[in-house]
C-alpha positions in Angstrom: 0.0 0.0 0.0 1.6 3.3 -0.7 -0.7 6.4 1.1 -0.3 9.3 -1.1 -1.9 12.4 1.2 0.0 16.0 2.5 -0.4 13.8 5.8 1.8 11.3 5.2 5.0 10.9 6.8 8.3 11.3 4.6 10.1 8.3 3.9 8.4 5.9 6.6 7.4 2.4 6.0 4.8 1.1 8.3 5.2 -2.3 9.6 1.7 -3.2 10.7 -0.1 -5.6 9.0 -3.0 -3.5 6.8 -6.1 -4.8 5.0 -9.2 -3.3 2.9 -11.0 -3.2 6.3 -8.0 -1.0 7.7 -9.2 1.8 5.5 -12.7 1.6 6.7 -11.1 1.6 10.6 -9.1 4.9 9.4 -12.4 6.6 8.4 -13.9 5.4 11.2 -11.2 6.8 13.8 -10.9 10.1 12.2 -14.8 11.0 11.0 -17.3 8.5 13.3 -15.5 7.9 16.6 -17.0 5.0 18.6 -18.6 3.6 15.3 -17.8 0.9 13.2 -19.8 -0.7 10.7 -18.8 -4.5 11.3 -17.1 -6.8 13.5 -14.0 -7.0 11.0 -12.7 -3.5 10.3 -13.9 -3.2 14.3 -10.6 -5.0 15.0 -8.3 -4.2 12.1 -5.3 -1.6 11.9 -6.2 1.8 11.9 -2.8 2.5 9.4 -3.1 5.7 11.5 1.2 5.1 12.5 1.1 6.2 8.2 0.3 9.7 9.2 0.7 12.9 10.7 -2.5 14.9 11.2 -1.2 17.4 13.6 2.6 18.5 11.9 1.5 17.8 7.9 5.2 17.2 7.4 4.4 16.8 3.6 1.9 20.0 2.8 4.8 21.8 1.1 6.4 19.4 -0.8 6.4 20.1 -4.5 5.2 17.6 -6.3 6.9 17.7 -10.2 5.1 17.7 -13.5 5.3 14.6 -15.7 6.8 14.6 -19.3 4.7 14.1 -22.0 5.1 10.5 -24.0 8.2 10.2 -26.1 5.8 9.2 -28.7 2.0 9.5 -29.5 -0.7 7.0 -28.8 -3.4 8.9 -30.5 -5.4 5.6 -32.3 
């Protein structure tokens, strides 16, 4: 899983074991506290160790632009 957000921490690889119910715990943590909407993302990983909500150590970064193809793909 690669998280991609301006709260994600710089260079740091999580080592806890994530699943598609660990997205739905995340939501659930952050927008709905106390709330979960089954038994199994109840007791996954939050992937919450992935980011920093209070520093946004990434806000600033610049992101670059991508080169165009080397050659067209216009059917």
């Amino acid at each position: 899983m690669i998280a991609v957000s301006p709260f994600s921490k710089p260079s740091y690889v999580s080592h806890v074991t994530g699943d598609h119910t660990s997205l739905l715990k995340l939501i659930e943590n952050r927008f709905m506290p106390g709330v979960h909407l089954t038994k199994r993302d109840q007791y996954a990983n939050d992937l919450e160790s992935m980011f920093d909500f209070t520093n946004s150590p990434s806000l600033n970064t610049s992101v670059g632009s991508a080169q165009p193809p080397q050659s067209d793909c216009t059917p």
